[in-house]
C-alpha positions as CSV (number, residue, x, y, z in Angstrom):
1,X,41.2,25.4,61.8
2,X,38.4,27.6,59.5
3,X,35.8,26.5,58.5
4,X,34.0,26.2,54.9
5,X,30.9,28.9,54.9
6,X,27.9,27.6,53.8
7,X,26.3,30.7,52.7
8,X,23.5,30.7,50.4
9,X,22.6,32.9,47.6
10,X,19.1,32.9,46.6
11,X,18.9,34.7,43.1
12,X,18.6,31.9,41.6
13,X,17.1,28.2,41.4
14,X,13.2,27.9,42.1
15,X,12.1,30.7,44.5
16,X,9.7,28.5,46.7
17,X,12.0,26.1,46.9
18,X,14.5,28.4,48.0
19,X,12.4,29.7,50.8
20,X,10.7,26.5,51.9
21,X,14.5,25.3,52.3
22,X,15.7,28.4,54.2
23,X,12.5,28.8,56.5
24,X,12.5,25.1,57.6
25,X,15.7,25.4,59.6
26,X,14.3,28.4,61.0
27,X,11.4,26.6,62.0
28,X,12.9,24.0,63.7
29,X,15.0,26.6,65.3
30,X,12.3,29.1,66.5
31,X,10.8,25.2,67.5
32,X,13.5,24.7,70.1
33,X,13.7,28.3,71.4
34,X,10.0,27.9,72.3
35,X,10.2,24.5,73.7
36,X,13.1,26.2,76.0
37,X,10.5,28.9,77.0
38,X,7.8,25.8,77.7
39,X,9.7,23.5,79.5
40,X,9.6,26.3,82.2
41,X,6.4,26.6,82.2
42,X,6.1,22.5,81.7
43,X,8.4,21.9,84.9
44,X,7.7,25.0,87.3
45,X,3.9,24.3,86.4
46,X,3.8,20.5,87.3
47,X,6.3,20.7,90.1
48,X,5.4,24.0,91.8
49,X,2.0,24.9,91.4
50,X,-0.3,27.5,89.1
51,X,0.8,30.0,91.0
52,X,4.4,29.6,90.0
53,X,3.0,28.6,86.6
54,X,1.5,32.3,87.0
55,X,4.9,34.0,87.6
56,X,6.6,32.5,85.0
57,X,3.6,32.8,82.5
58,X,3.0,36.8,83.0
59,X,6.8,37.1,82.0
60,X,6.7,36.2,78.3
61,X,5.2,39.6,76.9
62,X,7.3,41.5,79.3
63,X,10.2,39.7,77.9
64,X,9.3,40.1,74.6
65,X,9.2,43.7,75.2
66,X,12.9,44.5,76.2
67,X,14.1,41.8,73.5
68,X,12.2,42.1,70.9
69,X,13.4,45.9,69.9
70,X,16.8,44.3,69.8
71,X,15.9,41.2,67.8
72,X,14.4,43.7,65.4
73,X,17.5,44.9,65.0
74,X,19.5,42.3,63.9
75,X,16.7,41.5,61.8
76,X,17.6,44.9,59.6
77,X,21.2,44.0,60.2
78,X,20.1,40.8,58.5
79,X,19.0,42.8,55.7
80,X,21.6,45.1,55.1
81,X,24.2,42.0,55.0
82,X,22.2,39.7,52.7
83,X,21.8,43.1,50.7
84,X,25.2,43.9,50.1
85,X,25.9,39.7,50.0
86,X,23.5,39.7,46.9
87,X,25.3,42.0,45.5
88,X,28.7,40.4,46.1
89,X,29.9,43.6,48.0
90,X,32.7,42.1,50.5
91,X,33.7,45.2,51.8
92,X,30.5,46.3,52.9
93,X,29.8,43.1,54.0
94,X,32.2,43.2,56.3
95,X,31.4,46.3,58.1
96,X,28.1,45.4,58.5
97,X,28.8,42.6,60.2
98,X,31.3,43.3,62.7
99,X,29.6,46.9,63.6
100,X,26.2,44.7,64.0
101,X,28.3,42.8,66.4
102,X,29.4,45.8,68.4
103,X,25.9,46.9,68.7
104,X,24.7,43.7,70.3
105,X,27.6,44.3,72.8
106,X,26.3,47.6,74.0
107,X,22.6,46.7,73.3
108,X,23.0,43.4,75.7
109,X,24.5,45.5,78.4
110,X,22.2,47.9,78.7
111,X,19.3,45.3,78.7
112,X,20.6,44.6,82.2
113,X,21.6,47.8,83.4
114,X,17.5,49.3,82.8
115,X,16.2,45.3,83.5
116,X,17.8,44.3,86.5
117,X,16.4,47.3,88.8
118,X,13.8,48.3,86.8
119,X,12.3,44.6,86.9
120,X,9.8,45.1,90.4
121,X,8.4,48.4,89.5
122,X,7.5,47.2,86.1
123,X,5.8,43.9,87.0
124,X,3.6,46.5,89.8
125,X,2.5,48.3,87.4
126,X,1.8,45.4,85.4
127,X,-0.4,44.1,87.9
128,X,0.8,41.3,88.7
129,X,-1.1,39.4,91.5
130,X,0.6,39.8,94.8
131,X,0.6,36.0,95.5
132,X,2.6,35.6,92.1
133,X,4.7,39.2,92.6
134,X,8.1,37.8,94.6
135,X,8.6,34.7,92.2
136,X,8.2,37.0,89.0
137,X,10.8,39.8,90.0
138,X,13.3,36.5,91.1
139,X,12.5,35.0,87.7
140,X,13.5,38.4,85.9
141,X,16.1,40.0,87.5
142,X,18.1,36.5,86.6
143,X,16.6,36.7,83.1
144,X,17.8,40.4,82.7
145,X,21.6,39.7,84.3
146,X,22.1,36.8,81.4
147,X,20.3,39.0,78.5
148,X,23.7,39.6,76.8
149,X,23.8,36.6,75.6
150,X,20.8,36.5,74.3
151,X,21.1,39.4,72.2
152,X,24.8,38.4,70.9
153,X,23.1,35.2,69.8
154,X,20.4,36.8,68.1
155,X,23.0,39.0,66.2
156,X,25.0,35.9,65.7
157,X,22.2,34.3,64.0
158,X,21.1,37.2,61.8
159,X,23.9,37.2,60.6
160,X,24.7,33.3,59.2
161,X,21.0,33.6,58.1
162,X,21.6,37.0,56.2
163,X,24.0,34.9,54.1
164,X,21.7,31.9,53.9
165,X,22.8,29.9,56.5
166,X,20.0,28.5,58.4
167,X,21.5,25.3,59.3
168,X,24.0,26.4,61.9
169,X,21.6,28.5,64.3
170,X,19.4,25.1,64.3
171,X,22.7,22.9,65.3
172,X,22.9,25.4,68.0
173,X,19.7,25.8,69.3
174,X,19.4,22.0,69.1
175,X,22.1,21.7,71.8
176,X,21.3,24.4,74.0
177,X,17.6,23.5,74.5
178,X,18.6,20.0,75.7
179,X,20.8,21.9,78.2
180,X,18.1,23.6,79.1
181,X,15.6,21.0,79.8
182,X,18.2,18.8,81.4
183,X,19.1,21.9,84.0
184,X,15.5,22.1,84.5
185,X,14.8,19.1,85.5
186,X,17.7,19.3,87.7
187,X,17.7,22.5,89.2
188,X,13.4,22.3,90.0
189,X,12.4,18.8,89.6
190,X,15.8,16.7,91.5
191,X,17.1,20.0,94.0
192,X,13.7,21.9,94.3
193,X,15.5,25.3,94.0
194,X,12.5,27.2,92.7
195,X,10.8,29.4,90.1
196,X,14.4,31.7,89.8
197,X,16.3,28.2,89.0
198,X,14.4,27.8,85.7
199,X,15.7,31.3,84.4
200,X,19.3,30.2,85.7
201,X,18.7,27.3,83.3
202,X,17.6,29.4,80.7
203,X,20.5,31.6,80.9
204,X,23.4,29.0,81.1
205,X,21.9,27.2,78.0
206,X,22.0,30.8,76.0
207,X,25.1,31.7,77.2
208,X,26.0,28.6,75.3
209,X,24.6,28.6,72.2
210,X,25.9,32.4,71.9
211,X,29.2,30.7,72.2
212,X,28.7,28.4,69.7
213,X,27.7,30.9,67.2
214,X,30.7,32.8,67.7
215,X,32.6,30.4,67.7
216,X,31.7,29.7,64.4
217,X,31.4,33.6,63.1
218,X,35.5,33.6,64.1
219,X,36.4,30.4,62.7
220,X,34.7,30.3,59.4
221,X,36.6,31.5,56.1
222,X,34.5,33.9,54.5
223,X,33.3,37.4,53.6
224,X,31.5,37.1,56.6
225,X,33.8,36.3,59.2
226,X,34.0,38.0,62.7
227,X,37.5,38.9,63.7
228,X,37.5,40.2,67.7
229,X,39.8,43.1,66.9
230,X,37.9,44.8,64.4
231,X,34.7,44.9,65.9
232,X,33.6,48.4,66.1
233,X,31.5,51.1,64.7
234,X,31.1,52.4,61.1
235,X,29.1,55.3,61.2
236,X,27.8,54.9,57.7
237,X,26.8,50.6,58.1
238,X,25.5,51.6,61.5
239,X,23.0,54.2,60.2
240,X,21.8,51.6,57.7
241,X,21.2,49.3,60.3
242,X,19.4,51.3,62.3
243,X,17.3,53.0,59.5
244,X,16.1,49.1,58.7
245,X,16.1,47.4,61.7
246,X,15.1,50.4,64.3
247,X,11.3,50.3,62.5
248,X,11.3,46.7,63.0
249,X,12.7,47.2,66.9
250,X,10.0,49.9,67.5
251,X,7.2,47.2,65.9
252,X,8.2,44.3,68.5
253,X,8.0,46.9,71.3
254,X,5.3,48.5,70.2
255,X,3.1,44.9,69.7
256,X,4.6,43.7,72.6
257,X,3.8,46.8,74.7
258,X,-0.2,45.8,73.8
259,X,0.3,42.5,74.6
260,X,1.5,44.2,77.9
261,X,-2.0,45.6,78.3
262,X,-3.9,43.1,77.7
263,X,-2.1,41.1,79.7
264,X,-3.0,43.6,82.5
265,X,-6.2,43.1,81.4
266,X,-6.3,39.5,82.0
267,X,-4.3,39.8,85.5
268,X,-6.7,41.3,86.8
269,X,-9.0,38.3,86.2
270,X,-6.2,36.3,88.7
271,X,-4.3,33.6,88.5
272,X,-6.5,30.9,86.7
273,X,-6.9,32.8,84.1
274,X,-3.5,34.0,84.1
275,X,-2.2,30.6,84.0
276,X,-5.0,29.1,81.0
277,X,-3.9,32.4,79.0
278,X,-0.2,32.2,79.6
279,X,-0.4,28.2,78.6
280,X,-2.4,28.9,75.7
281,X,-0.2,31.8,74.7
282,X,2.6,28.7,74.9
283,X,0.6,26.9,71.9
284,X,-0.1,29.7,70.1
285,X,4.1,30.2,70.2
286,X,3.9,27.3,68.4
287,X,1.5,27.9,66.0
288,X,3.1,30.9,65.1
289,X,6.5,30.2,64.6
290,X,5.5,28.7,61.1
291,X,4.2,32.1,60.2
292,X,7.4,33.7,61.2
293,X,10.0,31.5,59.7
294,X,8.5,32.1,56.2
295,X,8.3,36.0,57.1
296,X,12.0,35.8,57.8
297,X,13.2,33.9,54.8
298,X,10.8,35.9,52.6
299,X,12.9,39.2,53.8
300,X,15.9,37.7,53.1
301,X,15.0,36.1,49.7
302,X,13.5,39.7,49.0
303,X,16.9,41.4,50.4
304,X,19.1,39.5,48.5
305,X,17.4,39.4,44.8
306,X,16.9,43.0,45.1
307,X,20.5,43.3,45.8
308,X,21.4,41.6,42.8
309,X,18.4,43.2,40.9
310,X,16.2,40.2,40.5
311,X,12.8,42.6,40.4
312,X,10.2,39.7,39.0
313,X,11.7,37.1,40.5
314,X,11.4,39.0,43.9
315,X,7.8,39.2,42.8
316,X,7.0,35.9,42.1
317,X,9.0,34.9,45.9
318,X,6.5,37.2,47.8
319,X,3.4,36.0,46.3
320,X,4.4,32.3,46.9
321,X,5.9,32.6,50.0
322,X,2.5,34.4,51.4
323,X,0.5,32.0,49.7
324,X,2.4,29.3,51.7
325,X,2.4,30.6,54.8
326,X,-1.3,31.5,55.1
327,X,-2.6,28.2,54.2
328,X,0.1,26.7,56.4
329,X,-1.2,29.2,59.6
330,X,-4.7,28.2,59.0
331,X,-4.5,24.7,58.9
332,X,-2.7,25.1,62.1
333,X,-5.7,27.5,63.2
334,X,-8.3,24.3,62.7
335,X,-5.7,21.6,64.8
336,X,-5.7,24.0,67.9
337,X,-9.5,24.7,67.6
338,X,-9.6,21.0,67.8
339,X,-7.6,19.8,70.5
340,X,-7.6,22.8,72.7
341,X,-8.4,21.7,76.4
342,X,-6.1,19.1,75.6
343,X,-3.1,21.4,74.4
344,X,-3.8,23.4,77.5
345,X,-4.0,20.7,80.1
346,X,-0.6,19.6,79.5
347,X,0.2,22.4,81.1
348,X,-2.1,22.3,84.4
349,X,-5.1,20.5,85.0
350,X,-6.9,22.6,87.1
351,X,-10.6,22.9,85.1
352,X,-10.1,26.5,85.5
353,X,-6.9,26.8,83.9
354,X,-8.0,24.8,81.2
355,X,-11.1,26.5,80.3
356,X,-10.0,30.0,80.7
357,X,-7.2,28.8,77.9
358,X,-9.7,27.0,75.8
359,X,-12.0,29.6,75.3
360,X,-9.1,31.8,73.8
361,X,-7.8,29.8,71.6
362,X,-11.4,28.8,70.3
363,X,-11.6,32.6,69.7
364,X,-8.5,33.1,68.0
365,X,-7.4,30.2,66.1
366,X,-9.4,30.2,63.1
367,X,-8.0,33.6,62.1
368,X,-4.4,32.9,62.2
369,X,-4.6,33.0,58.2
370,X,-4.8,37.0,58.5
371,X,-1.9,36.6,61.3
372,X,-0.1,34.7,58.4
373,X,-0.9,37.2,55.9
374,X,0.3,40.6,57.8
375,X,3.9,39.2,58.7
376,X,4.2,38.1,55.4
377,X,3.6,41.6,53.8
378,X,5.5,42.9,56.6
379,X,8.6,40.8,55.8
380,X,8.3,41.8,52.1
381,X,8.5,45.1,53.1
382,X,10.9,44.7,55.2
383,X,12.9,43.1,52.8
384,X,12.6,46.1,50.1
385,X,13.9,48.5,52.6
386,X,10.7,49.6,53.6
387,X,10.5,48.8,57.3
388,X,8.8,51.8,58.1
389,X,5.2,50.5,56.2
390,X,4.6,47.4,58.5
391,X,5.6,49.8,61.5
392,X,2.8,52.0,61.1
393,X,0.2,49.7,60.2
394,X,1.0,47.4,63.2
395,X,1.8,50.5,65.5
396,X,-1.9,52.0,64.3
397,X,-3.9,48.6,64.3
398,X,-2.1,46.1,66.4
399,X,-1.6,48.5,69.6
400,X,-3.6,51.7,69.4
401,X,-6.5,50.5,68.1
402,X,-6.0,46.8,70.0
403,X,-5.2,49.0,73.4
404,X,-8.3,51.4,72.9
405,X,-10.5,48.5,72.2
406,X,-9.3,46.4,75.3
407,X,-10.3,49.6,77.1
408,X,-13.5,50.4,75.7
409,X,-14.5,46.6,75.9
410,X,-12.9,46.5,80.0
411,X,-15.0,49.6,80.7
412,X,-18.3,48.2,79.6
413,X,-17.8,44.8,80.6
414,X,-16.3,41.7,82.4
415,X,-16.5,39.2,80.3
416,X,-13.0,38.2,79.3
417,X,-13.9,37.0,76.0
418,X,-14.4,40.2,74.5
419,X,-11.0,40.7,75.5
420,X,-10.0,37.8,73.8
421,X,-11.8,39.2,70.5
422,X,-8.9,41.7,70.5
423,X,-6.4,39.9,68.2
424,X,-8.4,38.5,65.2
425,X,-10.3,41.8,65.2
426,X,-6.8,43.8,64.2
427,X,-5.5,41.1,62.5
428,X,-8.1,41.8,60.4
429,X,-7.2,45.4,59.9
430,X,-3.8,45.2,59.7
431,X,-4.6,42.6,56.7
432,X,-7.1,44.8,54.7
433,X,-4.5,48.2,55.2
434,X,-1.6,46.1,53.9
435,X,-3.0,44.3,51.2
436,X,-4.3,47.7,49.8
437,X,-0.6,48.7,50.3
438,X,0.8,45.7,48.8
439,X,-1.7,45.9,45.5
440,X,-1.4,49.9,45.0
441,X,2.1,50.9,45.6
442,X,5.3,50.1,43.9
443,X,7.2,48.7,46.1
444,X,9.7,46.8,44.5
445,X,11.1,49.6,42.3
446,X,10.6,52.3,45.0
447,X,13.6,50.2,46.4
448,X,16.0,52.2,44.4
449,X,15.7,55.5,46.0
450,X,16.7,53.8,49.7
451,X,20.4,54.3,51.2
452,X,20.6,51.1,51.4
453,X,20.4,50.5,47.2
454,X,22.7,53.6,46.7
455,X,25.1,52.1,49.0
456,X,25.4,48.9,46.8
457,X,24.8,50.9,43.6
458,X,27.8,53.3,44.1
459,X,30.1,49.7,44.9
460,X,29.2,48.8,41.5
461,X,30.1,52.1,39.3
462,X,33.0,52.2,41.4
């Protein structure tokens, strides 16, 4: 039995509207992929210790790093669908999808080929404290042999949400993350199996909702439909793909590789305040996932009224959806300056723990407003077929300047709050560059001359 598709266009109705309603499925799906990643921390934390707490808390940027360049992809998968989708261009549609598909395929097996042995040697070099070292490489070795599924359910996802369905992924999500805390529980709270248990549980619950989003992607009826036998390459979709969503790959990695280093930076202060960082780094998730969910459905909105050659009403969407999310991130900004040592003692209430975390997020939360404001440029951008803008102005400010300044600042002294000071100091730079970029440039009608627009252009004289 198929299913109806409940794809969305958004060229027309009100354009906040339009993005308020696709982001806030994304939000409460990015909400339950996060609460999977702290329920680890939540049970290993309470029931094993902080120094368990501090294996499974220095694995989040590392994690990010692998993932994150493929999650970028399917994000310019995303585009190049809801592209061709604006413009009502089937065929193309359906090439993008299915050779998206086959990328995620070879992109999740590699994942564990490099992770899987690779995992020891790049925790070392990471330096990870020695008394956290044997949980961490269990914990990601497991991680890496399940990745597949994560990155076929990222793909899956990019691509209901490159045809405007947000609502889906959320169902899925929603299910899984129950799994996931209910395997938790079981497997470290009721069995005591230990730290490399909680990845287990992470794996089985995205193993499922990869399933699930499949299982729809075959059974819908629908431009977008996957059918198993004609997943394969198409040289010319695949080169789109890669020429919008490899900038956006290399700008995870990239930010995620400096979050690497300063991550170093505060392992070497051991595991207390590895532990306060890693929990606060768990609220901040949270704060941030507002911030990306509007950057996301701004790309798309952007994506798919260029498509259909909505210019000012493009416009008019990035303007409001920027305006949104930055006084969204800031209000945010003022609740976690607020209840801080609370936020962080959920997590372990070790007065260490909980001041170490503190005293980051009273550094960083009041600026997430120029967070808010960079991924929302970025997502325009990214939107118009420009991907490669928001990769240099985050490759220049958010890692080599954030890298050389965590070493200059490391060098001189050891007071880990100027390593704190890192983040809202290229926030701010990254803010100024873009908004000069964003007032100055043409960016909406420089869309035309990308392979992307020709692609859809030369559908319609055809």
């Amino acid at each position: 039995m198929s299913s109806k598709p409940q794809s969305v266009l958004m060229t027309d109705g009100s354009p906040i509207k339009r993005i308020v309603t696709f982001a806030a499925p994304i939000f409460l799906g990015n909400l339950f992929q996060q609460l999977y990643n702290t329920v680890d921390s939540l049970v290993v934390g309470n029931f094993l210790g902080k120094s368990a707490l501090a294996a499974v808390s220095s694995s989040g940027s590392l994690i990010f790093l692998m993932v994150g360049f493929f999650t970028g992809i399917s994000v310019g998968a995303g585009v190049v669908i809801s592209r061709f989708f604006g413009a009502r261009d089937i065929e193309n549609v359906h090439k993008a999808v299915h050779t998206t598909v086959a990328f995620g395929l070879v992109a999740g097996i590699l994942l564990t080929a490099i992770g899987v042995p690779l995992t020891p040697y790049i925790l070392r070099w990471m330096d990870t404290p020695e008394n956290v070292m044997v949980n961490s490489v269990k914990y990601f070795q497991i991680y890496f042999a399940g990745v597949t599924a994560i990155v076929l359910y990222n793909i899956a996802v990019g691509i209901l949400q490159a045809v405007g369905d947000s609502r889906h992924p959320l169902q899925y999500l929603m299910i899984s993350s129950t799994v996931n805390v209910v395997l938790d529980l079981l497997f470290v709270g009721v069995f005591h199996f230990g730290v490399g248990a909680a990845a287990l549980a992470t794996t089985i619950s995205q193993a499922l909702s990869a399933f699930l989003a499949f299982w729809r992607l075959t059974h819908v009826t629908g431009e977008f439909r996957v059918e198993l036998k004609k997943i394969r390459f198409h040289k010319d979709t695949l080169k789109m793909v890669l020429s919008t969503g490899l900038p956006t790959g290399v700008q995870n990695s990239i930010i995620a590789f400096a979050n690497v280093i300063v991550q170093s930076s505060i392992n070497v202060f051991q595991d207390a305040a590895v532990a306060g960082c890693g929990s606060y780094a768990k609220v901040e998730g949270y704060a941030f996932l507002p911030i990306t969910s509007f950057s996301m459905a701004i790309t798309t909105f952007i994506s798919q009224n260029l498509g259909a050659k909505k210019y000012d009403r493009a416009k008019k969407g990035a303007t409001l959806g920027c305006i949104c999310s930055v006084t969204l991130a800031e209000l945010i900004g003022v609740a976690i300056y607020i209840g801080a040592p609370y936020l962080i003692a959920a997590f372990n209430r070790d007065p260490e723990v909980v001041a170490f975390g503190t005293r980051q997020a009273r550094t960083a939360s009041l600026f997430y407003c120029l967070f808010a404001f960079s991924h929302c440029i970025a997502g325009t951008m990214r939107g118009a077929g420009k991907a490669k803008v928001p990769m240099f102005v985050m490759l220049i400010c958010w890692c080599v300047i954030r890298v050389t300044y965590i070493k200059l600042v490391t060098f001189y002294t050891n007071d880990i709050v100027y390593i704190f000071w890192a983040y809202p100091i290229t926030w701010f730079l990254s803010s100024v560059t873009f908004l000069i970029y964003f007032l100055k440039s043409d960016w909406i009608h420089g869309f035309e001359q990308t392979p992307l627009a020709s692609a859809s252009h030369h559908h319609h004289h055809k």
